[in-house]
N, C-alpha and C positions, 0 to 999 in steps of 0.2 A: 547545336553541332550535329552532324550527321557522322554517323560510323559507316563507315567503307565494309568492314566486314561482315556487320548483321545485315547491310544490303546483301553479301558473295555467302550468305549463309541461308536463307531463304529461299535465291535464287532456283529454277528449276530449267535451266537453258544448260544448250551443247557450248554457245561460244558467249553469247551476247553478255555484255557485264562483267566479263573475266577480267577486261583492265577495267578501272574506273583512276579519272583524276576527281579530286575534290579540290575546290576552293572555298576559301570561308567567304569569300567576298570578291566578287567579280562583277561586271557591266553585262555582260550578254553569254551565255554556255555556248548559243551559235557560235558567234563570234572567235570563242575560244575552239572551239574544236576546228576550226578553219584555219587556227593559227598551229592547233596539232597538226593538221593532213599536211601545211605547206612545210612543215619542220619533219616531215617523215616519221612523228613521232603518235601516229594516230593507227591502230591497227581494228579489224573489224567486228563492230560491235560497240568497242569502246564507249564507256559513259563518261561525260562530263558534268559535273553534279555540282550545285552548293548553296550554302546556308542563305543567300542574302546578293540576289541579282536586281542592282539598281537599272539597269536601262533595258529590261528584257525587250524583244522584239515580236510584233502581233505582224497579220497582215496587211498589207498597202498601208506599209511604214504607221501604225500603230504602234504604242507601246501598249506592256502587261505590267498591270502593277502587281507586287509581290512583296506577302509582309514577310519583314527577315524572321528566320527559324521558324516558320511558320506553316508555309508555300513548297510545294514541289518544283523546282527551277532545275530542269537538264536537257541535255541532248544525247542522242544518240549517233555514233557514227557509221557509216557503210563506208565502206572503202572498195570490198568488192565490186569490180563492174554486174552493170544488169541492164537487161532493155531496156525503151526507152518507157515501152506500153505496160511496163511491170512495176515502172518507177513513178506511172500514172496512179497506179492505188494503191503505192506506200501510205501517202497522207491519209487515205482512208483506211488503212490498215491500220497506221497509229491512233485514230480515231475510234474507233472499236475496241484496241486494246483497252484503252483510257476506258470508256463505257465498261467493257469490263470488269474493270480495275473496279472502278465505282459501286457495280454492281457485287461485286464481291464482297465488298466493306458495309453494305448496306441500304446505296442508296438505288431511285430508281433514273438511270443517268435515260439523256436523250443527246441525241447530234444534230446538229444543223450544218448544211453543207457548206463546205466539204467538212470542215473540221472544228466548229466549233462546240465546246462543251456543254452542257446543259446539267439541269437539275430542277425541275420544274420548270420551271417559266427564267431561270436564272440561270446568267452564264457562271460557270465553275472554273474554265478552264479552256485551254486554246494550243495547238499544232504549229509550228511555222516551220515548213520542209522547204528546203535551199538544194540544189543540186549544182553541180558542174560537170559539163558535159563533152563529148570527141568524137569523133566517128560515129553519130549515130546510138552514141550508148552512154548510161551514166555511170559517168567514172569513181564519184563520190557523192556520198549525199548525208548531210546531214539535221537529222529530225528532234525539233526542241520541241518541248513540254513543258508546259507552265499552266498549274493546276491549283486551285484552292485548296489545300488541303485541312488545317487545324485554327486556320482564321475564323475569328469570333466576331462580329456585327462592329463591335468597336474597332475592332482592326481593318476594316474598310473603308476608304477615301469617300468623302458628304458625294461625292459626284459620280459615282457607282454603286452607292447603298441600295438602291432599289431598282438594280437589275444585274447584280455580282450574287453569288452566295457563296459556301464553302462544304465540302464533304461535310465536317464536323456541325457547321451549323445545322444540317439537313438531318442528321441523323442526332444528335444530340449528343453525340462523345466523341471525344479525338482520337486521331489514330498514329502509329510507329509509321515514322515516314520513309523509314528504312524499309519495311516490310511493304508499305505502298509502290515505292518504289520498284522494289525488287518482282513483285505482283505482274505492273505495267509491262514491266520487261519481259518477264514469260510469258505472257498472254500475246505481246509483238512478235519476237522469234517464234511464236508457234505459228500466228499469222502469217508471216511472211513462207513459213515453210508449207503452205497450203492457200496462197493465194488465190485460189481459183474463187477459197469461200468469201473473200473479204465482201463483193459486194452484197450478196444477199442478207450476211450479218449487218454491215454498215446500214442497209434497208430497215432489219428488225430494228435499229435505233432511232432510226431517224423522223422527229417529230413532227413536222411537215410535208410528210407522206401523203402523196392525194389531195393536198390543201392547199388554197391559193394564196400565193406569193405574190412581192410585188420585188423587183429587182432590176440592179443597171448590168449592162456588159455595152462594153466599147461606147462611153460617155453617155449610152442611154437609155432610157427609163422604159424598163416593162412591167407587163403582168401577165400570168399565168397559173396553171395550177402543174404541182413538183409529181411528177410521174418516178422521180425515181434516177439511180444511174445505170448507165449502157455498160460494157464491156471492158470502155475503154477508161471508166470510172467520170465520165462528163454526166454534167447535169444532163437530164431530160425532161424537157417544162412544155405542156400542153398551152400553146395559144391560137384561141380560137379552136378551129377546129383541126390544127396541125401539131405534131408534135416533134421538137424541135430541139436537139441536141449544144450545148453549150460548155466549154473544155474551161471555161473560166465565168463566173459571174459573183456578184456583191447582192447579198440578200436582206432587207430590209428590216 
């Protein structure tokens, strides 16, 4: 079970986390917090958290497997509007938090773009940002997290054992997920309130920096090597001797 309050007691934020719902057992936190904003019953910041998320959501319709009471499963909600080009490096701002969250507790985290988690050669953990959008600006958006946290080798599916890991596994002891939690959260809202740094931090994490990738955008197959992101938080990938800007790609 997760306690509500040793998360809002930790915490080190002006708003983020002030609501939180919890559920012991839910299909998706996305999913849920979409059903808060269309019910008006979603205000900004809000976390939607819980013990035991069977049908979590990855990108291009993946799932996240998560062991119950185990795993970090939540979202975060914005409700505030915000640019279009500010809501381009939320996901990497979430992504950074999470690194370092990680790095707080012990380990030495890495990211892979845009968002996914690492720990050596091992994914830990994973982002899935949903927005809806009006005029130009986004009107809601909201950012889940689904992270390995106190999972132990046996609590891992035969079909990702050797290429999943977990905070705990990495570092050798477990940790209060409430205080993980609460961790992720200030290190976000501090982010977001100084976006300018998100990309050069997201830089410092990211493992394939300067090294060649191979990867698809628009059904098809490249390679080059990852230079890094632009302004606008898009991949920048050197092929040949051009280098070459990309607002969405699938990395190998």
């Amino acid at each position: 079970m997760i306690f509500t309050n040793l998360i809002k007691t930790n915490l080190r934020t002006t708003q983020f986390g002030k609501d939180i719902e919890y559920y012991q057992r839910i299909d998706s936190t996305n999913s849920e917090a979409w059903e808060l904003i269309k019910e008006n019953k979603a205000s900004n910041g809000m976390i939607v958290i819980t013990d035991n998320q069977y049908e979590g959501k990855g990108r291009n319709n993946n799932k996240w497997f998560m062991s119950p009471s185990k795993g970090l499963a939540m979202s975060i909600i914005l409700t505030n509007p915000f640019p279009v080009k500010t809501a381009k490096l939320i996901p990497l701002a979430a992504g950074v938090a999470a690194a370092k969250m990680l790095e707080n507790r012990g380990a030495i985290p890495k990211l892979k773009w845009p968002n996914d988690i690492f720990i050596g050669n091992k994914k830990c953990g994973g982002i899935l940002c949903e927005t809806k959008m009006s005029n130009n600006q986004v009107k809601s958006m909201v950012i889940g997290f689904g992270i390995n946290i106190n999972e132990n080798e046996n609590d891992l599916p035969k079909e990702i054992i050797n290429s999943s890991t977990s905070l705990s596994i990495e570092t050798g002891h477990s940790n209060q997920r409430e205080l993980v939690c609460a961790i992720l959260i200030t290190y976000f809202e501090n982010l977001l309130m100084d976006i300018d740094s998100v990309r050069k931090n997201w830089q410092n994490y990211c493992y394939h920096l300067d090294q060649p990738i191979s990867f698809s955008h628009d059904n098809l197959s490249y390679e080059g090597i990852f230079k890094g992101i632009d302004k606008n938080g898009h991949a920048i990938i050197k092929i040949g001797n051009n280098l070459k800007n990309f607002p969405s790609i699938i990395i190998e």
